[in-house]
C-alpha positions in Angstrom: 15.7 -37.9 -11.6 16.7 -35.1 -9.3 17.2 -32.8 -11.5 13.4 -33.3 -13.0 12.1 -32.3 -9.1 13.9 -29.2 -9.1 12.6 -27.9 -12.1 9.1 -29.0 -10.9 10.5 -27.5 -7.5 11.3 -23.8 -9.2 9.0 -20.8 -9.1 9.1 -18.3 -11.7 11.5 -15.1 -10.3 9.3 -12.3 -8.6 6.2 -14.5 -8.1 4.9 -14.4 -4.4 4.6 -17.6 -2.0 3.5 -16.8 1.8 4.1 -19.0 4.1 1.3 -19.5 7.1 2.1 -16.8 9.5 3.3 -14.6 6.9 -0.2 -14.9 5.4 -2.2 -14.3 8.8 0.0 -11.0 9.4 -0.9 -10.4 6.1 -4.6 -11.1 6.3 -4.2 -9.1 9.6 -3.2 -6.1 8.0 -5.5 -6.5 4.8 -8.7 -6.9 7.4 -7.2 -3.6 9.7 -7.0 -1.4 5.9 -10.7 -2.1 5.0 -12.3 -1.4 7.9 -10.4 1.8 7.7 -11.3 2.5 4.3 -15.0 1.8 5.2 -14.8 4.0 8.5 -14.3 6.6 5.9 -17.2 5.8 3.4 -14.6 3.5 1.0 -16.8 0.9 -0.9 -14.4 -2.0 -1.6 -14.4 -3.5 -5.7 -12.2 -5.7 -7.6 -11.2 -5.3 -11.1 -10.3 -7.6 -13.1 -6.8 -9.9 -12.7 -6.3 -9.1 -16.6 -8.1 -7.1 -19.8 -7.3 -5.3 -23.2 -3.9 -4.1 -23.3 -5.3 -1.0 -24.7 -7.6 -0.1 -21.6 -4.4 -0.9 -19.0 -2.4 1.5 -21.3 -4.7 4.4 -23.0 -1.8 6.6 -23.7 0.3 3.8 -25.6 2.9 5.1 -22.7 6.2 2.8 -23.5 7.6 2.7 -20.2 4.2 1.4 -19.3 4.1 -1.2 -22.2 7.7 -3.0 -21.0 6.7 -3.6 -17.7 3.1 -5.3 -18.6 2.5 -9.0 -18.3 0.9 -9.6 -21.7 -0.4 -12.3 -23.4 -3.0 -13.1 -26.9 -6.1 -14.9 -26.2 -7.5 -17.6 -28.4 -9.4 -14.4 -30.8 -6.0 -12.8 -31.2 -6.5 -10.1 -28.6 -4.0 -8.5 -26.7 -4.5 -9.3 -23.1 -2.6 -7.9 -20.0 -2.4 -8.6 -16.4 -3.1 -5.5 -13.8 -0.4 -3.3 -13.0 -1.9 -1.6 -10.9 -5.8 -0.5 -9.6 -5.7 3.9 -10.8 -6.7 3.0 -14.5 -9.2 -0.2 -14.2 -10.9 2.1 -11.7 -11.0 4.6 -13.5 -12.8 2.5 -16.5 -15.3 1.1 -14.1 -16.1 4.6 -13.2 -16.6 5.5 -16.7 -18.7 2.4 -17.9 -21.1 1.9 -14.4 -21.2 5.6 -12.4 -21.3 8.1 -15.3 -24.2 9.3 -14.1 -24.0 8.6 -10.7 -24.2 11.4 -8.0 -20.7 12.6 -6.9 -18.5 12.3 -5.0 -17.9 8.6 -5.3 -15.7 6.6 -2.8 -13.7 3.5 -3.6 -11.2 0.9 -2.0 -9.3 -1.8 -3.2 -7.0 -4.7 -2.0 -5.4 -7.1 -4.6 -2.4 -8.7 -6.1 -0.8 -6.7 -9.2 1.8 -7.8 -11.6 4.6 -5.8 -13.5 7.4 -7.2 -15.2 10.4 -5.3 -13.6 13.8 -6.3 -11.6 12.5 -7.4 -7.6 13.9 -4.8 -6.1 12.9 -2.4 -2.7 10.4 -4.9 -1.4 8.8 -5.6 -4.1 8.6 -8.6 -6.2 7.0 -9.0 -9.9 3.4 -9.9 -8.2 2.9 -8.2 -5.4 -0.1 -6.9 -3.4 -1.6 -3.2 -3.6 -3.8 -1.5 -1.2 -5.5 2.2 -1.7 -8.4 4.3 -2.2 -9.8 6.6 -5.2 -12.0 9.6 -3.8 -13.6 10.6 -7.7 -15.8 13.5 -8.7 -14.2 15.9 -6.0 -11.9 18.7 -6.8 -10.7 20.9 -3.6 -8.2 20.7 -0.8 -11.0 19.0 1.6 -10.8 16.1 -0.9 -7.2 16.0 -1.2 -6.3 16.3 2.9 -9.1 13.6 3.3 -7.2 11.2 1.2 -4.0 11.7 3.2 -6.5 11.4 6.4 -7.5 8.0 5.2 -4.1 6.9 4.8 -2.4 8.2 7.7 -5.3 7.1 10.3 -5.0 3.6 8.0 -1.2 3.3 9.2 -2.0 4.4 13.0 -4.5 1.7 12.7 -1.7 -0.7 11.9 0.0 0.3 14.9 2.8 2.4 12.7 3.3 5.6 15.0 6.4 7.3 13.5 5.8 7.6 9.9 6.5 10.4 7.6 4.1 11.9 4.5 6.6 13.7 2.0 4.0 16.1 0.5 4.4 18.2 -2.5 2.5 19.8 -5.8 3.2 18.7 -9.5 2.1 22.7 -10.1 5.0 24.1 -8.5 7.5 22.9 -10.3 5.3 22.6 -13.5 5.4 26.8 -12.8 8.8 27.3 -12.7 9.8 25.5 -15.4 7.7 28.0 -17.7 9.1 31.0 -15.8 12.6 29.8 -15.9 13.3 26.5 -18.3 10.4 27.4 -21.1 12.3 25.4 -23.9 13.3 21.9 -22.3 13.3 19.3 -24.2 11.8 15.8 -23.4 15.3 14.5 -22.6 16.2 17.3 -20.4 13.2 17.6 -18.3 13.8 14.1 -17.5 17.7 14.4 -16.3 16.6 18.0 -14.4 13.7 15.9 -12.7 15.6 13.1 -11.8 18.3 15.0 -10.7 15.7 17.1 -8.4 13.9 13.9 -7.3 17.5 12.7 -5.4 18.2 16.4 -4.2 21.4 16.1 -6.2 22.5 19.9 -6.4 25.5 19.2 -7.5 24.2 17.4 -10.7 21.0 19.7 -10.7 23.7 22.5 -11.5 25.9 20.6 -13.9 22.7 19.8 -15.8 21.6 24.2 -15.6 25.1 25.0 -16.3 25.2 23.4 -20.1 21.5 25.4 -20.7 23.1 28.6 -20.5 20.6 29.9 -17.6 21.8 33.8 -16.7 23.0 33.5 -13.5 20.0 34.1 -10.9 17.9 32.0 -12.7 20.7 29.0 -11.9 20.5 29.9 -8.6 16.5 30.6 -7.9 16.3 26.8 -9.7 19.3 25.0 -7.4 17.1 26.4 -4.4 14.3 23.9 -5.3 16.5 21.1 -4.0 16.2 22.9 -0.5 12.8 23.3 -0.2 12.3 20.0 2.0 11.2 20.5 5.6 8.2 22.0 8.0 5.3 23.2 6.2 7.0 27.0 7.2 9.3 26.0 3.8 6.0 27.4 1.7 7.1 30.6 2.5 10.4 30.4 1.4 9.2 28.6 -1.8 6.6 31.8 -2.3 10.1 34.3 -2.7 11.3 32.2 -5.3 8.4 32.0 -7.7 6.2 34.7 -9.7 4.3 32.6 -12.1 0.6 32.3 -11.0 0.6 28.4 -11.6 3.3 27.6 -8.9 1.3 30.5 -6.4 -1.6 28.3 -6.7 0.1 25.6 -5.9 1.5 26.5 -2.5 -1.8 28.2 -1.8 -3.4 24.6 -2.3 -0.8 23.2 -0.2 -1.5 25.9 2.9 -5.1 25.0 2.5 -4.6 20.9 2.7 -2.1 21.5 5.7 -5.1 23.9 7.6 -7.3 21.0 7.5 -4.4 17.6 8.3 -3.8 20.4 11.3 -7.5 20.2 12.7 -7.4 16.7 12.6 -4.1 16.6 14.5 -1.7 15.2 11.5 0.3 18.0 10.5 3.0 16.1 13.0 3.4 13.3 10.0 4.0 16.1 7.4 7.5 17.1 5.9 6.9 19.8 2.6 8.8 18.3 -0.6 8.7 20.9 -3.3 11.1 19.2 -5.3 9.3 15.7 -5.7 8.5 15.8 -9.5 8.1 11.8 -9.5 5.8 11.1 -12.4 5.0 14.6 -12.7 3.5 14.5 -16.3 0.6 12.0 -14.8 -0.4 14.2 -11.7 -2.0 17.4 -12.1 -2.1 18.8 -8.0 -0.9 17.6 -4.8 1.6 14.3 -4.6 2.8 12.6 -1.8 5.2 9.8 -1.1 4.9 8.0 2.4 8.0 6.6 4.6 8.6 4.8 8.0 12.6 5.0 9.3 13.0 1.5 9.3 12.9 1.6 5.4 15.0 2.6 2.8 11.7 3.0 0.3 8.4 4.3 0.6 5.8 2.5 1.4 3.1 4.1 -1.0 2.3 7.2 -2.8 -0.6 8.9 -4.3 -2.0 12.8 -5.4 -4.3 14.2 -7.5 -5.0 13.4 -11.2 -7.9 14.9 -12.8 -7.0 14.2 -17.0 -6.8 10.3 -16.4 -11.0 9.7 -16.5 -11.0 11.7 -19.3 -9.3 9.2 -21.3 -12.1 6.9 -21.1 -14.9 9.7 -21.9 -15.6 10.5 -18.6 -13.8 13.9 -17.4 -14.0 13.5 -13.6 -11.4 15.5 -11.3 -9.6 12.1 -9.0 -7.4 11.6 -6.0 -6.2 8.5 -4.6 -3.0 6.4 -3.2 -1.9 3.2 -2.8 0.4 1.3 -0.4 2.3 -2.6 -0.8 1.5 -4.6 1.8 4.9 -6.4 1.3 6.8 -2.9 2.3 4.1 -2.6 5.5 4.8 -6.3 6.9 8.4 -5.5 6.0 7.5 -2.4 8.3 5.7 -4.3 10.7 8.3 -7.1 11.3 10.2 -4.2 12.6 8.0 -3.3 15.2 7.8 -5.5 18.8 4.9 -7.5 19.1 3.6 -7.4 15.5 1.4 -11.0 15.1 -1.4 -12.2 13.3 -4.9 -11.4 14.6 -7.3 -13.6 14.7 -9.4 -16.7 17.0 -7.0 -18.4 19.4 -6.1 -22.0 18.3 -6.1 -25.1 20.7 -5.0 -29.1 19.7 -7.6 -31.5 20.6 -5.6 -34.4 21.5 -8.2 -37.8 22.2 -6.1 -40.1 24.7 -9.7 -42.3 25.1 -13.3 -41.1 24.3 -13.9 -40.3 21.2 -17.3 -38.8 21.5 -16.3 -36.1 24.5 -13.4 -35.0 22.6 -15.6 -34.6 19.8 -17.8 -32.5 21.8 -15.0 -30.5 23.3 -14.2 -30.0 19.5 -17.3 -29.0 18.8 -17.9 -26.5 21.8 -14.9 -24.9 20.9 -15.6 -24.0 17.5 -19.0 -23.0 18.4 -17.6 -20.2 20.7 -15.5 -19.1 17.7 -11.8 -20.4 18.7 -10.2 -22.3 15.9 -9.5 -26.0 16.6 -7.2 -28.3 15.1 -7.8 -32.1 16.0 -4.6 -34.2 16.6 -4.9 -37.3 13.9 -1.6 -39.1 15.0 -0.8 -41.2 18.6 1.9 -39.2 19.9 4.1 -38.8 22.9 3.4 -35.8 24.4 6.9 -34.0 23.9 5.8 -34.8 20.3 2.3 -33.0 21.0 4.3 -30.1 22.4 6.4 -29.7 19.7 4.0 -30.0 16.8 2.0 -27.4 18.6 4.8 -25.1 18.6 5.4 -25.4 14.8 1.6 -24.7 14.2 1.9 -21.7 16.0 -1.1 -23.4 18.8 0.0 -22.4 22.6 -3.1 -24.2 23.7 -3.1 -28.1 24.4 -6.9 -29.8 25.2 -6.1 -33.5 26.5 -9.6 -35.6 26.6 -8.7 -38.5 29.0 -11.1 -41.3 30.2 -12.8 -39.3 32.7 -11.0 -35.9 32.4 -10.3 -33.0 30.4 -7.2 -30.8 30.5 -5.8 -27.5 29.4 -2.1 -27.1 28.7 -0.9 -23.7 28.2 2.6 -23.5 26.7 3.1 -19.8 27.0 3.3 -20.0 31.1 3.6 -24.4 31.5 0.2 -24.2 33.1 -1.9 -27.2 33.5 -5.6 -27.2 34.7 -8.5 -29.8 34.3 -11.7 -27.8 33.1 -14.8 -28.9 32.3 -17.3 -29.4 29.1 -19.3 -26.5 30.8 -16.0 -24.0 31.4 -15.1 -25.1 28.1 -17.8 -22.6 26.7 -16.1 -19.6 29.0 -13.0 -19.9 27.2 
């Protein structure tokens, strides 16, 4: 008998619960993004939870395909569950503002699903935040993306964070000027090698292509070129191709504008971040807070994506997990659900004032919970405590009172102060 109420007990691994506070903070920070993303001209949608495989996956990409949730419907289709919001975007784009005038602005704030180990903060469903800015192809576009998510994260109350910024061109340059015949399986080891600034590997991996000399050594610098934005210069000796050029030039011209707006602080140049490099076509950027080993979201610029659904549109976007921010946030003194305060109604003899009181309260906006058991009032206390309620109303026979547990205070108010609260 036990056993059959722990399997009814179990949850599938990686699926999400929240607890009640954990899903005010949540709804805190979910209410604290939006607004942001509307100060900015972001126009919230929501895609679907699931469609065709085929439209979650146009390029039949297999890493893609292993980590998708799919299942057949009762016609035989192939069905899939969102792994994330960049593609389903980018469909309803293509099908409802092909003709639309440009730029166009949108947000986002769901739950996604990928079948992969937990790991970092993240489960198998988890919860995805970001904006696409479509239509728009310069570096005013690009710096006002990493605008919307750096004032988004002040917002939050997240001072000290850190926007790793580099450009898929740069190293896309170099490896024509210096590595033109890698193969698939190379490119990967060199990239991954450069993504953990392993030098030491990065060389091992140069050393068995044969490279002359100097062009070992012009390549192992890319694993230095992390720092101020004054590392662009150094990157510029290093380079001749006009691809890679461009792409600190584009760089230069993002940083000018973050500067104006006083965010250049939150920037650190990474010229060696070649994460995904084959699906961004500009700037990328990863985003990190000390108290984490991870980042907390990432985004750049990917202008071939729309095209795959017959609507060539140049894009821009990130996204952030909301599990890695409250992670972040729990970190930080003082972090707590926003939101109406909350008083127990506790009816010790007419019925009708402390529904009125009740009532009152509500009205002015204050969230009311109505005690439904006769209790001591140690009992009172406590159960307040576990509901997260620091505010006790006690409706005697011909008095009300006000308990407030976070000083021990104790005051008898009336139904008229009642509405001043």
């Amino acid at each position: 008998m036990i056993e059959k109420y722990q399997r009814r007990s179990a949850m599938p691994k990686g699926v999400n619960l929240l607890l009640p506070l954990a899903a005010q903070k949540k709804r805190t920070i979910e209410q604290k993004l939006l607004a942001n993303f509307a100060a900015w001209g972001y126009q919230e949608v929501v895609t679907p939870t699931f469609e065709f495989c085929e439209t979650l996956n146009p390029k039949n990409d297999q890493k893609l395909d292993e980590i998708l949730y799919k299942f057949v419907d009762r016609t035989g289709k192939t069905l899939a569950l969102r792994h994330e919001f960049t593609i389903p975007i980018a469909r309803l784009t293509a099908t409802h503002y092909a003709q639309s005038p440009l730029p166009l602005r949108f947000s986002y704030l769901n739950n996604v699903y990928r079948y992969a180990e937990p790991h970092d903060g993240r489960s198998r469903e988890f919860y995805q935040a970001g904006v696409e800015l479509l239509g728009a192809k310069s570096a005013a576009a690009d710096a006002e993306v990493i605008s919307v998510l750096a004032t988004s994260l002040l917002a939050l109350g997240i001072a000290d964070f850190q926007i790793n910024l580099g450009h898929a061109g740069f190293c896309l340059g170099l490896w024509d000027e210096l590595l033109p015949a890698l193969s698939a399986a190379e490119q990967q080891q060199i990239n991954l090698a450069l993504h953990h600034k392993d030098a030491e590997e990065l060389g091992r991996l140069l050393e068995a292509l044969a490279l002359a000399p100097e062009q070992k050594a012009r390549f192992l610098k890319v694993t230095e070129l992390y720092g101020q934005p004054q590392i662009i210069n150094s990157a510029r000796e290093l380079v001749t191709n006009e691809v890679s050029l461009k792409a600190l030039a584009e760089l230069e011209e993002i940083l000018a504008i973050l500067k104006t707006r006083g965010l250049e602080r939150h920037i650190i140049i990474d010229l060696g971040e070649v994460k995904e490099i084959d699906y961004y076509t500009g700037m990328i950027f990863e985003v990190f807070v000390p108290s984490l080993g991870f980042p907390l979201g990432s985004g750049g610029r990917y202008d071939d994506l729309l095209s795959e659904f017959g609507c060539p549109l140049a894009a821009v976007g990130f996204a952030v997990e909301l599990g890695r921010l409250l992670l972040a946030l729990e970190q930080l003194d003082g972090f707590a659900p926003e939101g109406a305060t909350s008083y127990l109604v506790v009816n010790k003899a007419d019925g009708i004032l402390a529904e009125q009181v009740a009532v009152k309260l509500r009205a002015a906006g204050h969230n009311v919970v109505t005690d439904l058991l006769e209790r001591e009032p140690k009992a009172v206390r406590e159960y307040s405590r576990s509901q997260n309620i620091n505010k006790i109303i006690v409706v005697a026979e011909k008095a009300i009172f006000l308990y407030n547990l976070e000083d021990n205070s104790k005051q008898e108010i009336t139904l008229t102060e009642l509405e001043r609260l």
